[in-house]
C-alpha positions in Angstrom: 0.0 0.0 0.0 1.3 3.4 -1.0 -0.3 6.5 0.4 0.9 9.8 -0.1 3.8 10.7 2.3 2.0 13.9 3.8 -0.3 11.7 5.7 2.4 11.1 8.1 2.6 14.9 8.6 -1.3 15.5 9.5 -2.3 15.4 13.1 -3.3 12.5 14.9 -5.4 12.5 17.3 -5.2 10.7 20.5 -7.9 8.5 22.9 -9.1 6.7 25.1 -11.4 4.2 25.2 -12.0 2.0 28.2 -14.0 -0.4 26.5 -10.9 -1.5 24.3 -9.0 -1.7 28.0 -11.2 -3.8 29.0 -11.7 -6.0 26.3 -7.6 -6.1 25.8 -8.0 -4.4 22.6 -5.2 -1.8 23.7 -4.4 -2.9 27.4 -3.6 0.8 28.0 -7.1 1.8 26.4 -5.0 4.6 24.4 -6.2 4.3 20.5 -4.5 7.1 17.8 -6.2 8.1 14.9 -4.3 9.0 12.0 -5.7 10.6 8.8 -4.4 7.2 7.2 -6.7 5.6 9.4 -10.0 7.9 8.2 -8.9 7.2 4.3 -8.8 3.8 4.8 -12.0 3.8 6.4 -13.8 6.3 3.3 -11.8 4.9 1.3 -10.8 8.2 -0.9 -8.9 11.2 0.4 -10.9 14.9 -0.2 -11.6 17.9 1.9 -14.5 16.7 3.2 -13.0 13.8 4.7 -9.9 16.1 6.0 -12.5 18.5 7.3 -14.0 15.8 9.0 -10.8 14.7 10.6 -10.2 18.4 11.9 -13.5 19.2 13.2 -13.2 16.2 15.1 -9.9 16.9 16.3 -10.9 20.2 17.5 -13.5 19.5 19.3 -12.0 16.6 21.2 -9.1 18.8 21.8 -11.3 21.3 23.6 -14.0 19.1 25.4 -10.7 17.2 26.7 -8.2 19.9 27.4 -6.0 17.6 29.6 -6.6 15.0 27.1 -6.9 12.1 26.0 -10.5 12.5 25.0 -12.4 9.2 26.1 -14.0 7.9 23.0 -17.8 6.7 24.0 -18.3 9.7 26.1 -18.6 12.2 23.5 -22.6 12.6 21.8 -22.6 14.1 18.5 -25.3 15.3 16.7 -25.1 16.1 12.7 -27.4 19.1 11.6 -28.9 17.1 8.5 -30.3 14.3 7.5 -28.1 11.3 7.2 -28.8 11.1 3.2 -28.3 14.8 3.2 -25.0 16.2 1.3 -21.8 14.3 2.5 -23.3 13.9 6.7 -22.5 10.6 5.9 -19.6 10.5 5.0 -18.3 13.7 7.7 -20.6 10.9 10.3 -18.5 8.1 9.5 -15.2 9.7 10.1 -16.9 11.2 13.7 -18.2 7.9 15.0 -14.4 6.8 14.2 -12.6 9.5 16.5 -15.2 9.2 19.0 -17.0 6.5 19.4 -20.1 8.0 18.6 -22.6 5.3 16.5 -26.3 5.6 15.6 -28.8 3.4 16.3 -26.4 0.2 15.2 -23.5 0.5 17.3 -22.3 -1.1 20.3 -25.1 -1.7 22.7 -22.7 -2.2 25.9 -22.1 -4.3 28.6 -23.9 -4.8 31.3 -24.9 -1.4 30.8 -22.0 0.1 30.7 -19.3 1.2 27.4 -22.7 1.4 25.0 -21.8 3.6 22.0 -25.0 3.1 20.0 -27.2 6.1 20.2 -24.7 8.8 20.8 -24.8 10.0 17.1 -28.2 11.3 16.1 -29.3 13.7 12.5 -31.3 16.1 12.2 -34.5 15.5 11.3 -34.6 18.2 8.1 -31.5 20.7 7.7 -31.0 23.3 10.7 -27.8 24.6 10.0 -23.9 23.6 9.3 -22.6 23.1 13.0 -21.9 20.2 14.4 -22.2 19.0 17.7 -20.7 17.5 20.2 -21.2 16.7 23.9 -19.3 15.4 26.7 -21.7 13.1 28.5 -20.2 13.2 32.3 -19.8 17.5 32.2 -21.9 18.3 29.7 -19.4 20.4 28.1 -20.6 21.3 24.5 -19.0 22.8 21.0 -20.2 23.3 17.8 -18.0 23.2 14.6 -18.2 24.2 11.1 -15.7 23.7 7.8 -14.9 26.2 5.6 -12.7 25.2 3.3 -12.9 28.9 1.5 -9.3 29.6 2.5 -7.8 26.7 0.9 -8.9 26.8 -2.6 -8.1 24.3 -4.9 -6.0 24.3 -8.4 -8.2 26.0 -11.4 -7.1 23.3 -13.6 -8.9 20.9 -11.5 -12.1 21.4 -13.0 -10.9 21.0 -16.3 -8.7 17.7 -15.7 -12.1 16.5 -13.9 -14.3 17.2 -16.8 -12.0 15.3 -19.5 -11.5 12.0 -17.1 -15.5 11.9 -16.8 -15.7 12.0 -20.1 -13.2 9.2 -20.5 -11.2 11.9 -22.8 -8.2 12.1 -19.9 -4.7 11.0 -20.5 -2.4 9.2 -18.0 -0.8 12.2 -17.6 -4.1 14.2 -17.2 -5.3 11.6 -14.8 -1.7 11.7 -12.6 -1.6 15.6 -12.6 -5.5 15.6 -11.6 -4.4 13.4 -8.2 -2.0 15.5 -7.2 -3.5 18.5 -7.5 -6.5 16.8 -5.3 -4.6 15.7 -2.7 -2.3 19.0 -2.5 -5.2 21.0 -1.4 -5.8 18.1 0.9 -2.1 18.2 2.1 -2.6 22.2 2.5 -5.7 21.5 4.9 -4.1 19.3 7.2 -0.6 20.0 7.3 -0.3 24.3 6.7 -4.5 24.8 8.2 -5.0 21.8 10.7 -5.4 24.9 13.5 -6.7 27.4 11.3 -9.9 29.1 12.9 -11.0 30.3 9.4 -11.2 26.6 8.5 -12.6 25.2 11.7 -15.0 27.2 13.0 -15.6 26.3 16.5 -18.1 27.5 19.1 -18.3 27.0 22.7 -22.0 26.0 23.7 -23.5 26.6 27.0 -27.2 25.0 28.3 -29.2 27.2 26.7 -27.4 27.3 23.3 -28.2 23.2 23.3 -31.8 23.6 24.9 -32.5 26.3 21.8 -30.9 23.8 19.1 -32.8 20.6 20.2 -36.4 22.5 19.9 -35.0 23.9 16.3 -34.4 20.1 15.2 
């Protein structure tokens, strides 16, 4: 397997999970994400996926200011539907970092270390924030991607255009990958703590109370 070499270079982000203690999985219970981790589980590499990655990070990073964050511990609620735009995708990547499943996930033991619930859509589109939830504090943030300040290469369009229309050559094809993953590299390696990019927002009670009567 060859992956680009940049992904060595993005942020990881670091854990806890008890329930892997327990179960032996990582007798320390630490578990570290890399961004190699979140392409292998989307499969593909775009700035959705890297957004993804850093809103996680962020907010972990500030729910968890001590670190690590404890992954199952963390609720987060998308602001669409699950079919809606790429929330599935962005969801996927979440319930990696954190835990954080729908209705399928882990169901616990004993009732303890359950992980299924904690990630929940909107019922119709509210806004673009994401949230997320410490369940022992209550601590709250709400992020949002704008990927605005990274813009990607003009000829990407173009390149696009000719390989969907199967009109592409090799090297049209090659140049079109790089440029797609150097905006990727720019996100994660030159904007991983950009606040342009990520946008986050500390919640309080009230903030959550006003959200969950909006969705």
């Amino acid at each position: 397997m060859k992956l680009p070499t940049f992904y060595a270079q993005a942020p990881v982000v670091q854990t806890f999970d008890p329930l892997a203690q327990l179960l032996g999985a990582a007798t320390d219970g630490k578990l570290d994400y890399s961004y190699a981790d979140v392409v292998r589980l989307a499969g593909h590499s775009c700035p959705t996926v890297a957004g993804a990655f850093l809103m996680g990070r962020a907010a972990m990073q500030t729910l968890y200011p001590d670190g690590p964050a404890e992954r199952g511990q963390i609720e987060v609620s998308m602001p669409a539907p699950v079919h809606h735009g790429t929330t599935g995708v962005v969801a996927q990547v979440l319930t990696l970092l954190t835990g954080a499943a729908a209705e399928n996930g882990f169901q616990g033991l004993g009732g303890r270390y359950a992980r299924d619930g904690l990630l929940t859509f909107a019922g119709r589109h509210v806004s673009d924030a994401i949230t997320f939830r410490r369940r022992d504090n209550g601590a709250a943030v709400a992020l949002q991607l704008d990927t605005s300040p990274v813009p990607g290469d003009p000829r990407q369009r173009e390149l696009l255009t000719a390989i969907m229309q199967d009109t592409a050559s090799d090297a049209d094809k090659q140049a079109f990958a790089e440029i797609w993953q150097e905006r990727v590299r720019r996100m994660l390696v030159e904007f991983a703590d950009d606040p342009r990019v990520v946008k986050l927002t500390r919640l309080d009670a009230a903030s959550l109370q006003l959200g969950a009567e909006a969705a």
